[in-house]
Phi, psi and omega in degrees: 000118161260102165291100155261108175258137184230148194315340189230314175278138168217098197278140191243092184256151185281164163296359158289308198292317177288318177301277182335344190119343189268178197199157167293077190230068150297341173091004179327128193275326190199122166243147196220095165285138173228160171230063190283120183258175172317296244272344179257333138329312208264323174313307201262358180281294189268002153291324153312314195305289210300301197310296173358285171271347130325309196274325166299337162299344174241006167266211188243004163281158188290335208253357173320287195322328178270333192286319191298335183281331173283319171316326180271316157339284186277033160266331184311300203298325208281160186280358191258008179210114179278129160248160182285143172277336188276332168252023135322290169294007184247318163305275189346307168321302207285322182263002151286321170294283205302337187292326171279299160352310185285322185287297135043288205259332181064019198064029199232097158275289230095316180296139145336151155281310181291342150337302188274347175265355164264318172314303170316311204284315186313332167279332153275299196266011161265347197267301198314298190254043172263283212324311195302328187265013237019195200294342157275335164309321191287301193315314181301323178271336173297313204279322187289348179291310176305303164341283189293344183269256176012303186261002144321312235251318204273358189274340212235141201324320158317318216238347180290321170310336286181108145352323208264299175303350175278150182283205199243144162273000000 
C-alpha cells in the first residue's frame, strides 16, 4: 500500500497497482510504504476492542462486555492467533446472557460504580493469575477474584451501609 499525502489530498494506491509497475510518482511532498495486511488491521482492531472494555468495565457503562467479545471476535480472523471455535461460542453465550441480564436490570444494581470497580480489578487478578494454570484456572480465578473484591468492597465504609455487607449477629 502505498500513502501519497499532499498538502490538500490523500491518495491511497494498493499493492497490486504498485506491483504492475505503477508507482506514486506525482511530484509528491512525503511517500510513505506500509506494508499493512488484514491479519495486522484485525490485530490492532481487537487490541482497541479489548482495552475498550476493560477500561469500560470500570466505568458505569454496560457495554464493556460487548466491546470485549468483539476484541476477541476479531482476534480470532487475523492469522497471528488461534482461538478454539468452541470457546469462541462460549464467550458469545456468555456476553449474551449478561448483556441481556443488564438490560433486564434497566441499569438499577443498586450497588455503587465503586462496588463494580472492586469487582473488576478483582476479576483481572484473579483471571491474571489462574492464566499461569490454564484456561480452566483463568475461569476459576476470574470468578473467585470477583468474589473476593466483592468482599473487599463490603470491608470498606462505602460497602459497609449495604444490607448484603453486614455481618450475621
Amino acid at each position: 500500500m502505498c500513502i501519497c499525502i499532499w498538502p490538500r489530498c490523500f491518495t491511497i494506491t494498493s499493492k497490486a497497482v504498485r506491483s504492475a509497475g505503477t508507482y506514486c510518482q506525482m511530484n509528491e511532498l512525503l511517500t510513505v510504504t506500509l506494508n499493512v495486511t488484514l491479519s495486522d488491521v484485525l490485530m490492532v482492531l481487537s487490541v482497541l476492542l479489548l482495552s475498550a472494555g476493560v477500561v469500560l468495565e470500570f466505568s458505569r457503562s454496560d457495554n464493556g462486555v460487548a466491546f470485549s467479545c468483539l476484541g476477541l471476535g476479531a482476534l480470532n480472523r487475523c492469522d497471528m492467533v488461534t482461538i478454539s471455535d468452541k470457546v469462541l461460542l462460549f464467550w458469545a453465550v456468555v456476553t449474551i446472557i449478561v448483556l441481556v441480564i443488564m438490560r433486564m436490570r434497566d441499569g438499577q444494581s443498586g450497588y455503587p460504580a465503586l462496588c463494580r470497580r472492586f469487582v473488576a480489578a478483582g476479576a483481572l487478578a484473579g483471571m491474571a493469575v489462574g492464566m499461569l494454570w490454564g484456561y480452566a484456572a483463568l475461569m476459576a480465578g476470574a470468578a473467585a477474584g470477583a468474589v473476593l473484591g466483592a468482599v473487599a468492597w463490603s470491608r470498606t465504609p462505602s460497602g459497609a451501609v449495604y444490607p448484603v455487607a453486614r455481618p450475621a449477629p
